[in-house]
C-alpha positions as a Markdown table, in Angstrom:
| # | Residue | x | y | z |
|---|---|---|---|---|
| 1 | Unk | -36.9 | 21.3 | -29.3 |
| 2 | Unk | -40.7 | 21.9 | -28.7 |
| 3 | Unk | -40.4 | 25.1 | -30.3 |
| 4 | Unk | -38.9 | 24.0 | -33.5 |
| 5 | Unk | -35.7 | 21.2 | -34.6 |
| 6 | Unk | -34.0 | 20.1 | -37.6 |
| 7 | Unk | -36.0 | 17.5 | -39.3 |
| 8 | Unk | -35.3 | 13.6 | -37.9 |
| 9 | Unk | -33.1 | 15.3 | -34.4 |
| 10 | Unk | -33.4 | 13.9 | -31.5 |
| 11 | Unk | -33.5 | 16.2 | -28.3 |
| 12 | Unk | -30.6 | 15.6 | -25.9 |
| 13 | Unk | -30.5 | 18.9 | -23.4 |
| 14 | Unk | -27.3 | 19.2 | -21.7 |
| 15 | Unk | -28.7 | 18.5 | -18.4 |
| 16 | Unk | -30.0 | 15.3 | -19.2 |
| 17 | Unk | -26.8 | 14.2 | -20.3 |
| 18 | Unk | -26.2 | 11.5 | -17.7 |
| 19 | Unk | -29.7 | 10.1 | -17.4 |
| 20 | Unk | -30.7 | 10.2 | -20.9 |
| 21 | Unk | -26.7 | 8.9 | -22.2 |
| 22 | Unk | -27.5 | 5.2 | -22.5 |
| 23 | Unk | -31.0 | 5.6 | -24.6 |
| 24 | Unk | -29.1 | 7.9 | -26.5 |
| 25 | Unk | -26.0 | 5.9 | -26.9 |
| 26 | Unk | -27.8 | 3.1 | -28.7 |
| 27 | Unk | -29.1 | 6.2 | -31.4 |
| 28 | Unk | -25.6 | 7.3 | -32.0 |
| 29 | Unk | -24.4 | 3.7 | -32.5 |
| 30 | Unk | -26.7 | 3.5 | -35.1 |
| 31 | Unk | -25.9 | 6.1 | -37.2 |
| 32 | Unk | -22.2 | 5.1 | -36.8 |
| 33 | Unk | -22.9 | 2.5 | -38.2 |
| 34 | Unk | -25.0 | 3.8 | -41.1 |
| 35 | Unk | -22.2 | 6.2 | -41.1 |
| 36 | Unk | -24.6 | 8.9 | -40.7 |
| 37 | Unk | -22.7 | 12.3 | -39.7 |
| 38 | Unk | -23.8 | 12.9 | -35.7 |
| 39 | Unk | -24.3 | 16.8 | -35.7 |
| 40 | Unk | -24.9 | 18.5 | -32.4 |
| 41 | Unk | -26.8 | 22.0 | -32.3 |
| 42 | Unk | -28.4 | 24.4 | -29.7 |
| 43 | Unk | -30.5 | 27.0 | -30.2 |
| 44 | Unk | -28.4 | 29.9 | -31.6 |
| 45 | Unk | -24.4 | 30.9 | -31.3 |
| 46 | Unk | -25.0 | 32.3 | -28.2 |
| 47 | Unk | -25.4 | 28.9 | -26.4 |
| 48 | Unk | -22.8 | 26.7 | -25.2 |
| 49 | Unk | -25.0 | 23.3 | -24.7 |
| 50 | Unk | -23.5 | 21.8 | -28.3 |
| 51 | Unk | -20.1 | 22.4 | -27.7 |
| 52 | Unk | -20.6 | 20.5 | -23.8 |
| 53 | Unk | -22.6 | 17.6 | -25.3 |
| 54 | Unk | -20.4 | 17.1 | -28.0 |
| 55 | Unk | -17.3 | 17.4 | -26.0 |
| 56 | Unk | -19.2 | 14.7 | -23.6 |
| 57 | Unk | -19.7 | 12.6 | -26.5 |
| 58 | Unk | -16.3 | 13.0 | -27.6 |
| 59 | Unk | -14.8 | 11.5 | -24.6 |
| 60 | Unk | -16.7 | 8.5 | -24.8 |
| 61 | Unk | -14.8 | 8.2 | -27.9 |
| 62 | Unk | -17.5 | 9.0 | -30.4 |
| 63 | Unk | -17.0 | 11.5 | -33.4 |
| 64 | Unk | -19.2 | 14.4 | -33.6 |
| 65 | Unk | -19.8 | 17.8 | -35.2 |
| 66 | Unk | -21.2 | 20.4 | -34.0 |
| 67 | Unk | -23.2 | 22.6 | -36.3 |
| 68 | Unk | -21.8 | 26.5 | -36.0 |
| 69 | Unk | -25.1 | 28.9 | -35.1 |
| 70 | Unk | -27.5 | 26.6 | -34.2 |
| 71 | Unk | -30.8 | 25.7 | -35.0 |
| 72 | Unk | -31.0 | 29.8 | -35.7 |
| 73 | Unk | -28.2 | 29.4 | -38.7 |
| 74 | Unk | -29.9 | 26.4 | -40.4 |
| 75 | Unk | -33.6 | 28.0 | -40.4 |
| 76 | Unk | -31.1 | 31.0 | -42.3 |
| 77 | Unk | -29.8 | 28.7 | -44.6 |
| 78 | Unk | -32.6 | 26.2 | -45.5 |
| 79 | Unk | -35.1 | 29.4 | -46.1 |
């Protein structure tokens, strides 16, 4: 995240998941509400940390994406 995000993210590493969950859940809320897409990236398609946050997420009934190649893909695509 330090190294370079997607404009407006929020960071929420994988193994913060359980201590960071409630600060996070009140974020997420939000843009349910707003009904602002939740989009979950990692670095690059090489790592798994989306796809286990998202699942996470998932089973605590929220709706998420998770964006295919990472914060590598959309630096491709926005260039």
């Amino acid at each position: 995240y330090k190294m370079g995000h997607i404009p407006e993210a929020i960071s929420f590493p994988k193994s913060n998941f359980d201590k960071d969950i409630e600060k996070h859940e009140v974020l997420i809320k939000k843009a349910v509400k707003n009904q602002t897409p939740v989009v979950i990236y990692c670095t690059d398609l090489a790592c798994p940390d989306a796809i286990t946050v998202a699942t996470q997420l998932s089973q605590r009934g929220y709706d998420v994406s998770v964006l295919q190649g990472g914060y590598e893909a959309w630096k491709i695509a926005t260039e």
